[in-house]
C-alpha positions, 0 to 999 in steps of 0.5 A: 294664169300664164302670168301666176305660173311664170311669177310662182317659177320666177320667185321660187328660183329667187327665193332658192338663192341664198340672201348673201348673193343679194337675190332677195328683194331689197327694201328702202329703209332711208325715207326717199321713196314713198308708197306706190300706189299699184294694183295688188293682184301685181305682186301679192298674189303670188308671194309669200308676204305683202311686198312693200312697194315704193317709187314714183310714179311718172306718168301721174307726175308728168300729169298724163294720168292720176290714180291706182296703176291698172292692168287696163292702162290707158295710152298718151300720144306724146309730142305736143308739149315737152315734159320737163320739172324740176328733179326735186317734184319728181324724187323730193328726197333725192333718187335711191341708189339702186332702182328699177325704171319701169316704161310701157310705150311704142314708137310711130312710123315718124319717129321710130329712127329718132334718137331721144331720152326716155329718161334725164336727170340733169343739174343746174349747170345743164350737165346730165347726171343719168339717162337712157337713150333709145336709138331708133337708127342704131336699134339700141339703148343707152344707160349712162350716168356720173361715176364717184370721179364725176365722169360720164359712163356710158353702156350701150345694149346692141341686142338684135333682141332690141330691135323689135322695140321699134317694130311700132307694136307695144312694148315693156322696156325696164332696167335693173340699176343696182350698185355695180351692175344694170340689166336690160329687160324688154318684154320681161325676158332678161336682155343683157346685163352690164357690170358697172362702175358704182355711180355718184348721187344725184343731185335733185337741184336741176330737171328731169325730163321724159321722152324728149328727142336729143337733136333738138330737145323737142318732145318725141312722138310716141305712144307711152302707157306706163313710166315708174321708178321703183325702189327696188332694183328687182321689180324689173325682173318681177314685173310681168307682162300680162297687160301687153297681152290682148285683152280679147284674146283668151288661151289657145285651145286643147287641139282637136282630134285627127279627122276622119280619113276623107273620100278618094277623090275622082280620077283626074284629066289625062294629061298631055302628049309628052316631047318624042324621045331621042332615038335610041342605040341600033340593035338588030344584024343587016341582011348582009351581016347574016349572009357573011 
């Protein structure tokens, strides 16, 4: 219920917005991205329309999990083999130009200072055409990418509010990539957003790698639940959070009345002797003070 409530508020804002500022949810008409298999209740529930979702799925890609995304995801401990293909199994139609990634993990007490890619594309020639980097000893997140001139742009988000991606609890970190801006979530609240410079294509000739550490390109140890690339730059502020909530747990409770007034309690021990006091000022007349 608290997720419908937030969703219905969050697509009554976006639908308020008028088209032109491009706040309507974008649809890939050029062929690069199939359907994603997602549970409905997701996204059809609370809009007015069936929305077309379509990506890719990383997690059932990388072999760590096949069939429909549900609520009740499983987790894959990670780190004992490096997860690296060739970009064209990945995105065989190349990557759109505008996304949202999409990831569910937690870091371990051994790893949660490591440096790693969550995510890089990278061609041929080694040379890296787009990652995110999460820093455990700095407490940030990288995003960079090739711009038109073929130059490396990176942006680096330093909110404290990242900082609790590395408290070793689950978390949900997504990113907004739209042509000339990309947008930092992190359990569904907006962190930060970036103006950017417009980005090169990709080129699907090289590989794509997930959760590898930058020092020595092995596999990081961590826990990861979800990692999907949406083709659509606004599922990131679309999707909500309801599946980090613990499943045992139902709503808080109506709190209770005031309790009645209780009994008066019994008369308490008498306590000890306190210090003698300084003496105080002479006040009285001597005997030869009256007799004067």
């Amino acid at each position: 219920m608290i997720c419908l409530l937030r969703w219905t508020a969050l697509l009554w804002t976006l639908n308020s917005i008028p088209c032109a500022l491009g706040m309507a949810v974008s649809k890939q008409s050029d062929g690069s991205c199939p359907p994603l298999s997602v549970e409905e209740r997701r996204f059809s529930d609370v809009l007015d329309r069936p929305l077309e979702i379509t990506g890719f799925d990383l997690t059932e890609m990388f072999l760590l999990r096949k069939g429909t995304i549900a609520e009740d995801l499983p987790s894959f401990r990670l780190g004992s083999s490096p997860l690296i293909k060739p970009t064209k199994l990945i995105f065989p139609n190349g990557l759109p130009s505008e996304y949202s990634l999409v990831s569910i993990w937690r870091v371990r007490r051994t790893t949660k200072k490591d440096r790693w890619y969550l995510w890089q594309i990278f061609d041929q020639s080694g040379g890296s055409q787009v990652n995110v980097v999460v820093d455990g000893d700095k407490k940030v997140v990288e995003f960079s990418f090739q711009s038109l001139l073929r130059n490396t742009l990176r942006y680096t988000f330093k909110s404290r509010d990242l900082h609790a991606l590395f408290d070793r609890q689950w978390h949900k970190l997504s990113i907004s990539v739209q042509t000339n801006a990309v947008s930092i979530y992190m359990d569904c609240k907006l962190i930060e957003r970036r103006a950017t410079d417009e980005r090169a294509s990709i080129d699907p000739s090289g590989r794509t790698l997930i959760t590898t550490r930058i020092e020595d390109g092995r596999p990081v140890d961590i826990e990861l639940k979800q990692f999907l690339i949406y083709c659509d730059p606004y599922i990131a502020e679309l999707e909500n959070c309801c599946e980090l909530q613990d499943p045992k747990a139902g709503l808080p409770g109506v709190a209770g009345l005031p309790g009645q007034k209780g009994d008066k309690g019994e008369k308490g021990n008498t306590g000890e002797a306190g210090p003698t006091g300084n003496g105080g000022p002479k006040v009285g007349h001597s005997l030869n003070d009256l007799q004067s």
